[in-house]
C-alpha positions in Angstrom: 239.8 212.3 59.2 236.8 211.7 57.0 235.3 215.2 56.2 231.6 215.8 57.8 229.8 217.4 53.9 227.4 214.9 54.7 225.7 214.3 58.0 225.3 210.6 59.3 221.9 210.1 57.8 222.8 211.1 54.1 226.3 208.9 54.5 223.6 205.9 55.3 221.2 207.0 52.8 224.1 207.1 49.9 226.2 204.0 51.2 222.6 201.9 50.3 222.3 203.7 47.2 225.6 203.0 46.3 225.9 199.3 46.9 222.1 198.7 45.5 224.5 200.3 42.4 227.4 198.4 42.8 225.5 194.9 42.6 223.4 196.2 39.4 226.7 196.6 38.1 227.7 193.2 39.8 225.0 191.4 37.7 225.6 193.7 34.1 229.1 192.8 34.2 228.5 188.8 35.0 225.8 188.7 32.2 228.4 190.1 29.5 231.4 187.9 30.9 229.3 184.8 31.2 231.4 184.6 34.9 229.4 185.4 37.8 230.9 188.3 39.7 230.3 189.6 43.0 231.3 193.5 44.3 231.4 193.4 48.2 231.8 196.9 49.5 233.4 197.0 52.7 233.4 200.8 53.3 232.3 204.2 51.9 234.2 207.5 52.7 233.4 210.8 52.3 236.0 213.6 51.8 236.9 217.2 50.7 239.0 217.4 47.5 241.4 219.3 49.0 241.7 216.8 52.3 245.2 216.2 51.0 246.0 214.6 54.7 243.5 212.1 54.3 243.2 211.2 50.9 246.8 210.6 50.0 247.4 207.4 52.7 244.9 206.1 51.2 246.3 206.0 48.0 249.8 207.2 47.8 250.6 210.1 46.7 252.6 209.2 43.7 251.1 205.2 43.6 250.3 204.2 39.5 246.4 203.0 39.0 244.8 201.7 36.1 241.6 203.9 35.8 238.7 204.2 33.8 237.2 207.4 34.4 233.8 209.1 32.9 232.2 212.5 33.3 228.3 212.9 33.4 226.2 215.9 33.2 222.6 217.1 33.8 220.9 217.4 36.7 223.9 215.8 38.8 227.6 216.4 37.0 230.3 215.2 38.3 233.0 212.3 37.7 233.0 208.8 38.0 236.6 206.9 38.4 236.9 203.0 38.2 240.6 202.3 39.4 242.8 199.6 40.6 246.4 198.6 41.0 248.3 197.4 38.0 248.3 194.3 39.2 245.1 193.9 40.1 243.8 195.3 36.8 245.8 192.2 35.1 244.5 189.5 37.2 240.7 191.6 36.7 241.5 191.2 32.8 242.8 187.4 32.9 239.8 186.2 35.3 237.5 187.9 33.1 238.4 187.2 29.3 240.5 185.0 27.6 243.6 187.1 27.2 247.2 186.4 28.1 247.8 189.4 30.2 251.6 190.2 31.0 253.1 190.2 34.6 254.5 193.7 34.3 252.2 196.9 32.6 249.6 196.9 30.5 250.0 197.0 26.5 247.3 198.4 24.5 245.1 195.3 23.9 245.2 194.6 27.6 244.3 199.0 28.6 241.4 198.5 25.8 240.4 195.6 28.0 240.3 197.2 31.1 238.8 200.0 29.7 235.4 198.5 28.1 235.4 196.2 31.2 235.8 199.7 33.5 233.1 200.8 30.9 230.0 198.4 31.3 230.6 198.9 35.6 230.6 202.5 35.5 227.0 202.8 33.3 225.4 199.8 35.6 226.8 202.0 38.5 225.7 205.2 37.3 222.4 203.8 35.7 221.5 202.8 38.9 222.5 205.9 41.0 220.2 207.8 38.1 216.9 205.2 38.4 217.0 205.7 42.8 217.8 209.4 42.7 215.7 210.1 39.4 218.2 211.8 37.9 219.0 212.9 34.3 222.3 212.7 33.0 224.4 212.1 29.9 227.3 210.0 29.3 230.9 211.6 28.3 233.0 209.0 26.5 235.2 206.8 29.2 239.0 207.4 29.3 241.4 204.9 30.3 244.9 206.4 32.2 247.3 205.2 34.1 247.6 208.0 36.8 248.0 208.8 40.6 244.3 209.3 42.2 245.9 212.5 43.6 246.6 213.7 40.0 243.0 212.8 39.3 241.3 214.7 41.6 243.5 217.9 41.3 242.6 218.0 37.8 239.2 217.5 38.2 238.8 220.8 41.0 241.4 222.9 39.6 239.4 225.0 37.8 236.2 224.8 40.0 235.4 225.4 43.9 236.0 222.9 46.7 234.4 220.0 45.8 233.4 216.2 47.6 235.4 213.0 47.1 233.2 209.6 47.3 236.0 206.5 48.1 234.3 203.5 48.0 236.7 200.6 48.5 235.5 197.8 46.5 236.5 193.7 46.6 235.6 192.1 43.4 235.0 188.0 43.6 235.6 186.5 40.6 236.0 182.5 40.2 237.0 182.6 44.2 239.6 185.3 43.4 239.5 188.4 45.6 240.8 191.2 43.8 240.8 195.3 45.6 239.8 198.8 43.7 238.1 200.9 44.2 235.0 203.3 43.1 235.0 207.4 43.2 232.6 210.1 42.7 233.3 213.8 42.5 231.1 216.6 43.0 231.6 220.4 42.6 230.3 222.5 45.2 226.8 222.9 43.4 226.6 219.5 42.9 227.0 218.5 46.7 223.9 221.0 47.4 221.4 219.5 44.9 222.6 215.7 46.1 222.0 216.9 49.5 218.2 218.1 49.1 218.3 214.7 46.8 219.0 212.7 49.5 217.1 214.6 52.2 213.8 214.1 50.0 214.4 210.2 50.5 214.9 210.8 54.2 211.8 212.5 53.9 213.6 215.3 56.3 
């Protein structure tokens, strides 16, 4: 059951945000690639980190995702995770460069792919979060992994309070491929507070 640490209004308010966002990013990554690429957004979920029950059908417990994942900090910290199947990471790669990608896991040319490809959505994305919210924020260099969300997420709150899980489930359309991932956001507790008044300011509530 999707976890209620944001109230109707702010869900709307952030689902806009997020897929004005995810086209900036849409249009970033089409310009580079020289293939035009379109992110459809089919839903947004908002969770607790600790909502084991809910998050782990989503994903599997133990299920493998290529992820690209990059920290920010300033006036909003938190997380930003690019991930995808295996699979769908390969045909992401093949559709979107020239490479030869192999059927099974991905060797280091392809994970260096994936990972500046994970790169140029994740600063559109976060870029454009920034310019609506006017925030300030900095950059931490991008990781790539191949890792269970689960594991993801429990490292990211282990050492802090309770903190808020942003799903977005993402298809991207590339040369009449559809290909699933999906898009997170973590907050700590403090974090969710100051996004909250954010978004409230916006509602003008």
């Amino acid at each position: 059951m999707e976890n209620e640490m944001l109230n109707v209004d702010q869900r709307m308010a952030l689902s806009e945000m997020i897929n004005v966002s995810l086209n900036a990013a849409a249009l970033s990554l089409s310009e580079i690639v020289e293939t035009e690429v379109i992110i459809n957004v089919p839903q947004i979920k908002v969770y607790a980190s600790g909502d084991e029950r809910s998050l782990y059908p989503i994903f599997g417990p133990k299920n493998t995702y290529a992820t690209v994942k990059q920290d920010f900090q300033g006036n909003l910290s938190g997380t930003a995770v690019i991930a995808f199947p295996p699979d769908g990471a390969l045909q992401l790669i093949s559709l979107l460069t020239d490479l030869v990608v192999s059927d099974e896991d991905l060797d280091i040319i392809q994970s260096g792919t994936f990972l500046e490809i994970g790169n140029i959505i994740n600063n559109a994305f976060l870029g454009s979060l920034n310019n609506q919210f006017d925030f300030h924020v900095s950059y931490a260099l991008p990781e790539f992994n191949e890792v269970s969300i689960p594991y993801i997420i429990d490292a990211t709150f282990r050492s802090q309070k309770q903190g808020m899980v942003i799903v977005t489930n993402t298809n991207f359309l590339v040369k009449a491929e559809d290909i699933e991932g999906h898009i997170l956001l973590l907050f700590r507790v403090v974090d969710i507070e100051f996004l909250k008044r954010k978004l409230n300011l916006l509602l003008d509530v």
